[in-house]
N, C-alpha and C positions, 0 to 999 in steps of 0.2 A: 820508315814512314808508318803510319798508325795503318791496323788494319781499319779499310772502310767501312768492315760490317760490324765495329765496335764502337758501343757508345761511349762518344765523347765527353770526359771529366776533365776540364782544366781547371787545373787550382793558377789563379793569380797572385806573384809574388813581387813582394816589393823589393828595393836592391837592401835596404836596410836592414831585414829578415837576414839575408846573405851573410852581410857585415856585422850583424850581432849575434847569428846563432849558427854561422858555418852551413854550407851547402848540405853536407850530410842529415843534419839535423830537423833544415827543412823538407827536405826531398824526400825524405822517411817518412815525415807528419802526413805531407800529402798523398805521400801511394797508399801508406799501411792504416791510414786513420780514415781519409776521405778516399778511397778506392781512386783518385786518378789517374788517369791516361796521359794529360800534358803537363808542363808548367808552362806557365802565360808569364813572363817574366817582363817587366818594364825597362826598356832600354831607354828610352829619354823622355822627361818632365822636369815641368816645373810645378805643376800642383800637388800637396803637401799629401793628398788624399791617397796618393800611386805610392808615394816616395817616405812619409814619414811614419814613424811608432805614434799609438792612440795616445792621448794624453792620461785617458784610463787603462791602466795595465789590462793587459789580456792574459796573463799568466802566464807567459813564455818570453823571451828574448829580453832588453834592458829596458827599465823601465825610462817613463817621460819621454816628448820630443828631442830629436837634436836638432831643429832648426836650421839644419840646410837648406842653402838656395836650391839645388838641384841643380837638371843639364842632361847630359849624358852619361849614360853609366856603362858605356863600351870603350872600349878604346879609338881613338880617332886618326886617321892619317889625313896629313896638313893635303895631301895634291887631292882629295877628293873637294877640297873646300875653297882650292883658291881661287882669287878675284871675287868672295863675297864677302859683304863689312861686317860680320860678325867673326868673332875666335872666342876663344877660353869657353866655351861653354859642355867644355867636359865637365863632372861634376868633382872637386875638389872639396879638400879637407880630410885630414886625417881617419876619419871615415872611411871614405871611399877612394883613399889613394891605391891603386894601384888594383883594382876591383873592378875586372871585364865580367858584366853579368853574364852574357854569354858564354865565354871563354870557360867562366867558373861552373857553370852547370851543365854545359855541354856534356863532361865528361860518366857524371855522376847519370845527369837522365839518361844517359845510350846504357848503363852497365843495367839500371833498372827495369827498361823497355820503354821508361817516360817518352813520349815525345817533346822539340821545348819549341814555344812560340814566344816571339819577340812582340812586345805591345809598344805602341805611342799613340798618343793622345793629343788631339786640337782642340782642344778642350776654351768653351767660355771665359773661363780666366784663367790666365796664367800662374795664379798662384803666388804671386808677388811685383815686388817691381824689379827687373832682371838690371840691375844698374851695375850688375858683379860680370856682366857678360857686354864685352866688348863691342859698342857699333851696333847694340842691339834698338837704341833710340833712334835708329835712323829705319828700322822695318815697322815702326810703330805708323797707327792712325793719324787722320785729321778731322775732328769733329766739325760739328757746323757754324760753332765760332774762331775757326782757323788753328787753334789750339791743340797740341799734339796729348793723344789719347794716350791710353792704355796698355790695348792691342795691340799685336801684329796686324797688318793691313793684308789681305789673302791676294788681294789686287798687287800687291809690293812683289815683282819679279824677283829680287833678292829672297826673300822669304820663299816665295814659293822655291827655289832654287834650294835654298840650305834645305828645307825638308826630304828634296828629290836627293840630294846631295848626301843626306844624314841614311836614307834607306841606299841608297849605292855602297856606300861606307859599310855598312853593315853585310848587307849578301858578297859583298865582294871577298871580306875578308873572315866572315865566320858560316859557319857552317851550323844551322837549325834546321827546323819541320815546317815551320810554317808563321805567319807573321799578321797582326791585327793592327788595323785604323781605326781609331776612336774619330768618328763626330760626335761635339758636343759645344755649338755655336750657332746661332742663329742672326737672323739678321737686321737692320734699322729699325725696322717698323715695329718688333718682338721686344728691340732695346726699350723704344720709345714707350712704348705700352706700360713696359715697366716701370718707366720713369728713369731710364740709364742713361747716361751721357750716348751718342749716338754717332759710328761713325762707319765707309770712312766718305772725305771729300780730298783726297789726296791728288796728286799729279794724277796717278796711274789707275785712280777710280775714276777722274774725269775723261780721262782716254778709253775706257771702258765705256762709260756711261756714253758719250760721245757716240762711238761705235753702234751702239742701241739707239742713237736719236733721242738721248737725254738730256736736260738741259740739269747740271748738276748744281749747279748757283742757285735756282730758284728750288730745288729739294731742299739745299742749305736752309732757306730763307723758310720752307713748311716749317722742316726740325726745330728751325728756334722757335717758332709761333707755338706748336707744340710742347717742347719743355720745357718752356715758359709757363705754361701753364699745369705743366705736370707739377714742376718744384716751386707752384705758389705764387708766382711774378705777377699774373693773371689768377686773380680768386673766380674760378668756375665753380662754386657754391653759390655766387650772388646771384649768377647769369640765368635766364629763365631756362632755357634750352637746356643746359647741363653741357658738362664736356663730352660725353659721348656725343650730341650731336655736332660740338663745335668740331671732333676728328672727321666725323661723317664731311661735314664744310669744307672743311683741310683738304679732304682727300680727294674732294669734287674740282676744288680751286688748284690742287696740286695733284694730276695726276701721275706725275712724273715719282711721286712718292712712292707707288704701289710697283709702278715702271721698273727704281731702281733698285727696290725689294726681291722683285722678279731678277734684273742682272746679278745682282750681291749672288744671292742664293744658288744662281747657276753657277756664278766665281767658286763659290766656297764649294760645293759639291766636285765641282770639276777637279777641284787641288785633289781629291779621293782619287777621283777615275786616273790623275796622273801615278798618281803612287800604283793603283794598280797596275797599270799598261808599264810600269818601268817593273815591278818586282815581277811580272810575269814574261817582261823582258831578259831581266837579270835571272829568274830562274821559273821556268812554265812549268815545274811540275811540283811546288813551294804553295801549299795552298793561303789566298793570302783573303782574308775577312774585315767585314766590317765592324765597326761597335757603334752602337744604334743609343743615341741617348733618349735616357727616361720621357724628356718632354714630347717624344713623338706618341706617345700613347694618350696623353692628357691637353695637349695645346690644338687645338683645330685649324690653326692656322698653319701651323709646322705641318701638319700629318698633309695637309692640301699640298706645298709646297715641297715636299720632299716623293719624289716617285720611284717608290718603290718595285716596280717596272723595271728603271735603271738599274734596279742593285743585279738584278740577274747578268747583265752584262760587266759589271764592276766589282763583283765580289764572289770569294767562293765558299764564304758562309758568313751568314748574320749573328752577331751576339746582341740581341735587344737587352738593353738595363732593365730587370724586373725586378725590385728590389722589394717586395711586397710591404714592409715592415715600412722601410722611411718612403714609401710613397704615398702612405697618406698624409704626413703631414707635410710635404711637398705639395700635394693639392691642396691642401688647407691655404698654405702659406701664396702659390698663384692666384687662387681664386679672394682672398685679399687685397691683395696686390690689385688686380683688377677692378675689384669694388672700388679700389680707393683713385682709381684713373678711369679710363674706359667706359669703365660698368658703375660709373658714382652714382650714386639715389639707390644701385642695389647693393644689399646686405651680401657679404664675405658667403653665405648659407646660399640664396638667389644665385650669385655666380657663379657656387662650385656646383648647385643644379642644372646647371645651363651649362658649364662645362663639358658634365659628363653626358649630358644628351647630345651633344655635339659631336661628341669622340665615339659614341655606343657606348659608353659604359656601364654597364646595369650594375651596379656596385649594392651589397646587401647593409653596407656601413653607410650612415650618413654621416654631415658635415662635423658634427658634434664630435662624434665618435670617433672619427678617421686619425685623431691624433693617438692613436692607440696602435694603427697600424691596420692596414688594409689584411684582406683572407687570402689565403694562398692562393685561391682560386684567380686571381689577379693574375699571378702566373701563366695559365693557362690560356686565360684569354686574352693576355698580351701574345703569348706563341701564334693564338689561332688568329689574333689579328695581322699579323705578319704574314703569316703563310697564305691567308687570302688575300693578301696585298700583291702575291708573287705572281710571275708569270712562269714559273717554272719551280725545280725541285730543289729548290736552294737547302741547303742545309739550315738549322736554326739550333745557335747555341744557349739557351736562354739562362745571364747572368744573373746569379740568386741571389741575393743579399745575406750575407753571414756574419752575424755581429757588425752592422752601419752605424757606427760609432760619433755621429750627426748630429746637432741638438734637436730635438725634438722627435728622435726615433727610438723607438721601446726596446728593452731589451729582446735580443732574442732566445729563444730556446731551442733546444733540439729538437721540440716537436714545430716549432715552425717552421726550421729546418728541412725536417725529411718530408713535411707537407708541400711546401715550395721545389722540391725534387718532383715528388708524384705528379703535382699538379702541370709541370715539365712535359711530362711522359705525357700524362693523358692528353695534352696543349700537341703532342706531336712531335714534339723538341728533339733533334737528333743528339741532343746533348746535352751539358750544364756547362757555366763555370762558376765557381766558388768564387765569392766576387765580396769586396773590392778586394783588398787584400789580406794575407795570410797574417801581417804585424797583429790587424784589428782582433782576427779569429781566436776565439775559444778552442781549446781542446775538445771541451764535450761537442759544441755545434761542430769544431772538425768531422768527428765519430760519426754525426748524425748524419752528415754529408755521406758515409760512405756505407753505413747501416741501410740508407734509403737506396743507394745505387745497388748496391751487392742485392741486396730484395727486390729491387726493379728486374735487373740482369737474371736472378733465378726466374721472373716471368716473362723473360724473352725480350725484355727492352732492347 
């Protein structure tokens, strides 16, 4: 186990790094280049962003995607899974046959001192349509025209089951340091805003909803009034009032809309607190964290909605998304979004000012500008926003963005780099991780990663 009094560096590694340039090769990159401490290793996805190569070379491992569905990249045993209607979602293909990322890095990080952490993700979307993994059409949504979605439904007992199921499988049978939860989902009302299809209304969300005194039929009936007018059905251009106030109406007529916004959200939160209470069942001395998505810094609704209170009892350290570089135009791109729904009559400029006065943001970049990439400084005050959110001394690992290989995110450089390190440290961060994955990274931004840590660490970091 890591000593406590050393600052934590986890490089995130994807399994295809593994597969195209050998354990050694990574495991080398990340200690001797970026000074770290753990590997974050991705044990199951389906998003392309954990699991595939950039489509722009990064100058290391094979070039271009290969287009894997994804899955699981450990090895699986069938009695941890039986009696649920999903199988096959180990990940196959030539690739990755026979490729326990755990298994494969265990050996190497214990000879080096690494520690390794096992990552998954609940990530927003899934990353495709899972139609290569058996019975998985049956853990999907129901939207509010009865129509089966996208999603996994978090309400779906099954689903929640395979996940508790998928972390049992793993501590049982391999031996790591410690283990991370991605949230990165939010819920109806954040859909609808966007203009997303909006779900769920399933068996087992009406049994839920029920439970709260919901009346789930007539939230159906809000949604479609709603995105009906979101995708045009309804022109709220013509209307005198505009659609922000026809939602204000909505939401008076339909209270049960905010009501089931409220359950959803405690649903989905709660699937976390179970992973935790089993992996600190399966192993209490396994420190196991959380990953904090980007929108909790920039959405005002989420940051209300999510209590960060609870994390002190649910986790035993935070990685907030700080990716300074593609978050600005990640704000850019919400607060569009929102002028074009929500916030109509105001300019994409109007509601990413209103945004960030919502959140605190005192940002030195404005709207214009921000597709250029936000200042390091962003960093910092996402840590410090964290840490006064806490009820106590939670650790904070705050994940940097290292070459985000996204459209509309600027290259990075090493001096962006080791500025989003500093900005870490001064923020309070017990830590970093080199984020998102190592396929993406440059060599030289690797270097810079570990030039800023090594020079932290001579100042007592």
């Amino acid at each position: 186990m890591q000593d406590q009094g050393k600052w934590f560096v986890g490089m995130q590694i994807n399994p295809v790094s593994l597969a195209d340039e050998g354990v050694d090769v990574v495991l080398d990159a990340a200690q001797e280049k970026a000074a770290a401490t753990a590997a974050v290793v991705t044990v199951h996805t389906f998003n392309p962003e954990l699991m595939e190569r950039p489509a722009e070379y990064s100058g290391h491992g094979v070039r271009g995607p290969h287009g894997n569905s994804g899955g699981t990249f450990v090895t699986t045993h069938d009695e941890y899974y039986r009696g649920l209607p999903v199988s096959g979602f180990r990940a196959s293909g030539s690739l990755f046959d026979g490729l326990d990322v755990l298994d494969a890095v265990g050996p190497g990080a214990r000879s080096r001192g690494l520690d390794l952490y096992g990552y998954m993700l609940e990530t927003t979307s899934t990353g495709g349509t899972q139609t290569h993994v058996p019975g998985f059409s049956r853990l999907l949504e129901i939207d509010p025209w009865g129509r089966v979605g996208q999603l996994p439904c978090v309400n779906n007992p099954d689903y929640r089951l395979w996940k508790r199921s998928l972390l049992t499988d793993f501590y049982a049978t391999h031996d790591f340091d410690g283990f991370a939860w991605g949230v990165e989902r939010w819920g109806p009302l954040h859909r609808a805003l966007m203009g997303e299809s909006v779900g769920c209304f399933c068996p087992y969300c009406k049994e839920v909803a029920a439970a709260d005194g919901i009346d789930l039929d007539r939230t159906a009936t809000a949604y479609r009034a709603v995105l009906e007018t979101m995708w045009g059905q309804v022109d709220s251009s013509t209307e005198r009032d505009g659609f922000a106030l026809r939602m204000i109406d909505g939401l008076l007529q339909y209270p049960e809309v905010l009501a089931w916004e409220r359950s959803w959200t405690r649903a989905y939160l709660g699937l976390h607190r179970e992973m935790y209470g089993l992996a600190k069942w399966l192993a209490p001395d396994r420190p196991f964290g959380l990953g904090l998505w980007h929108y909790y810094f920039i959405d005002p609704l989420l940051r209300t909605e999510w209590n960060a209170w609870d994390w002190t009892r649910s986790a035993d350290f935070l990685r907030p998304i700080l990716y300074h570089l593609a978050e600005g135009h990640r704000i850019q791109d919400f607060a569009t979004k929102l002028s074009q729904g929500p916030l109509t009559g105001a300019t994409p400029e109007e509601a990413c000012s209103w945004l960030m006065r919502m959140v605190g943001l005192d940002l030195d970049v404005k709207f214009p500008a921000m597709g250029d990439g936000l200042p390091a400084d962003y960093v910092r005050t996402g840590v410090e926003i964290v840490r006064n959110s806490l009820a106590g001394d939670l650790p904070v690992y705050a994940a940097i963005g290292v070459d985000i290989r996204e459209k509309g995110c600027p290259a990075t450089t090493p001096e962006d780099v080791e500025a989003a390190v500093e900005a870490a440290v001064d923020g309070g961060a017990a830590g970093i991780t080199a984020s998102r994955n190592y396929a993406e990274m440059t060599m030289p931004n690797l270097e810079a990663v570990g030039t800023a840590v090594r020079r932290l660490r001579g100042a007592g970091a």
